[in-house]
N, C-alpha and C positions, 0 to 999 in steps of 0.2 A: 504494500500500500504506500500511496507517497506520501509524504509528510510536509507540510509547509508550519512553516518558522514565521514569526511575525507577532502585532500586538491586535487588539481588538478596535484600538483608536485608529491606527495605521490608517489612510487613507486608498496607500497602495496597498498595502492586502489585504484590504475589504475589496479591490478592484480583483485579486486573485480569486480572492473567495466566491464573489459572484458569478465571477467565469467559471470555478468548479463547479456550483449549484447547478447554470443552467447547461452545464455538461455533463450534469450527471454524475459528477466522477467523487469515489470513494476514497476522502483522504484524512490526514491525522492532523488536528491543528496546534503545536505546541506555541506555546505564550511565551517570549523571550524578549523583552524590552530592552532592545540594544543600547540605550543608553545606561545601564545600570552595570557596574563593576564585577557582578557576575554573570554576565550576560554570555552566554556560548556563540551569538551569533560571529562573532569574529571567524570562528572556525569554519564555519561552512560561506560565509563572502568574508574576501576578504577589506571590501567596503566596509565591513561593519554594520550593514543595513538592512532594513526587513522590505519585504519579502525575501525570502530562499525558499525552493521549491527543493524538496531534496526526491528525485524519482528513483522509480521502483529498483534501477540498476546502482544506485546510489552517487548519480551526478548531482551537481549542487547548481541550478540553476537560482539567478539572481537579476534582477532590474525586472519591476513590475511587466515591461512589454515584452521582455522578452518570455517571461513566463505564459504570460496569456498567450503566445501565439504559439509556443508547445503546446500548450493545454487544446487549442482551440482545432491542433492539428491528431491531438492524443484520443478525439473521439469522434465519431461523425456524428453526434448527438446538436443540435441545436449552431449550424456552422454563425461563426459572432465577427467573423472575417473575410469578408465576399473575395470568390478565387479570381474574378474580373478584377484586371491592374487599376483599371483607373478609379473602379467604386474602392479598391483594399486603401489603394492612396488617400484617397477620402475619408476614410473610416479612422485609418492611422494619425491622419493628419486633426479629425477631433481629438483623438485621443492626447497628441502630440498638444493642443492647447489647453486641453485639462490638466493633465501631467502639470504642464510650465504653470498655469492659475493656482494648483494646487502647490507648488512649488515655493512660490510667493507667499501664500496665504499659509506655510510652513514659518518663513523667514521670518514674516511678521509674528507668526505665533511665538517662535524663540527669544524676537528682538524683545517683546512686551514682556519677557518674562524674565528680563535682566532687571536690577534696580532703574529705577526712572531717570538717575542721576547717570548712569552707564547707557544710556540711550540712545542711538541715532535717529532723530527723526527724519534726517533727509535721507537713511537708507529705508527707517517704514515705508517714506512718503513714497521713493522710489518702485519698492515691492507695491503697495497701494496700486498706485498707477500700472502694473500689470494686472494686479488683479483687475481692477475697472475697464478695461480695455479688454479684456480677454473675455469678463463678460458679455459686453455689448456684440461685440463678434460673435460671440458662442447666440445672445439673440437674437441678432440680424439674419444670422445664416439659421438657423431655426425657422424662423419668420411663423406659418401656421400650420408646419410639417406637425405629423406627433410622433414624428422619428429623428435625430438630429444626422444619422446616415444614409437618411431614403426613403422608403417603402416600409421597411419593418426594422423591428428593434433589432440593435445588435452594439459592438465593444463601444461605437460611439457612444453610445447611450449609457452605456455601462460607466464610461470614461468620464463622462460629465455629471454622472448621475452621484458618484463619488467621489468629484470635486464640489458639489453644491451641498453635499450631506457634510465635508469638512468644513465647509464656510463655517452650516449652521451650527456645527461644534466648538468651531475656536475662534468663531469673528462672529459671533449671535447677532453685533449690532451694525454688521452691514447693510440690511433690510432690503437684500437684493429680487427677491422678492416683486417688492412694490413698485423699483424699477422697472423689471423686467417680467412682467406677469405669465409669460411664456415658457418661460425658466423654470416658473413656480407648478406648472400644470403638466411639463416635464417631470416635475419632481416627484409632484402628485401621485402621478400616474408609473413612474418608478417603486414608487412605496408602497404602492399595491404586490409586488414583484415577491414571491413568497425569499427569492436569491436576494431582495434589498430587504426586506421584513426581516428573516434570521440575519444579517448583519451591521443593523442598526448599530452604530457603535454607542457604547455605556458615554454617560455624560460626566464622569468624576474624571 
């Protein structure tokens, strides 16, 4: 059975974990918060970072995208990655702006949690400004799809669906939302997804 490594807040493997859900695929979830002095994840990335997917031959795969598209190649259950070039580029290419929004909205989360006095505001304000801009993109190219990859749900969906759920975790008083109402009916309708219901991440 494969095993994946990771925290339940992770943003990125809550993006693993959904892709396992709607692949069906039978795996072991050990809880190893890489910032913590006894953390093993060292050993299997040498990043230091969560996700690590460790498969069933006991290779250590590691970087959230690259996992999902083993995973996504690991089952013919539910394909979350169109075999057509120029819809996969599209697909990747949300993902690729979720990833980078969520990336941001990490940066921030770390910056705010130095003392106030140790603070850079003009590198928040910097991260900020990706985030704000990544979302308008992410609802423009939306517009009144209820897919953000096409036709039916798949990683894009996945990809932004778990960058919007870490907003609500660690930047509550973005209210992006009320900007973007489009966003929010995406979100909506994500959280019906029994793969987005089981990994609601805890709010402590």
């Amino acid at each position: 059975m494969m095993k994946l490594i990771g925290t339940p807040t992770s943003p990125y493997t809550r993006k693993v974990r959904v892709v396992l859900a709607e692949k069906r695929i039978e795996y072991e979830f050990v809880v190893d918060p890489p910032g913590e002095a006894t953390s093993k994840v060292p050993t299997y990335n040498p990043l230091g970072k969560v996700p690590v997917l460790v498969t069933e031959d006991g290779t250590n795969l590691f970087d959230s995208r690259v996992i999902v598209e083993y995973l996504d190649n690991a089952s013919p259950v539910a394909k979350l990655i169109p075999e057509d070039t120029r819809q996969r580029i599209q697909v990747r290419r949300w993902e690729a702006l979720a990833d980078g929004c969520t990336d941001a909205a990490v940066a921030v989360r770390v910056e705010k949690q130095r003392s106030a006095t140790a603070q850079s505001p003009g590198w928040i304000a910097r991260q900020q400004g990706k985030i704000d801009r990544s979302l308008e993109v992410m609802a423009e190219e939306l517009g009144t799809r209820n897919w953000c990859g096409g036709e039916q749900y798949n990683l894009a969906d996945i990809a932004v669906g778990c960058c919007l759920g870490f907003l609500d975790l660690r930047l509550p008083d973005l209210a992006w939302r009320k900007t973007y109402p489009n966003l929010g009916k995406l979100a909506e309708r994500l959280a019906k997804r029994p793969s987005f219901k089981d990994t609601t991440p805890p709010t402590s």
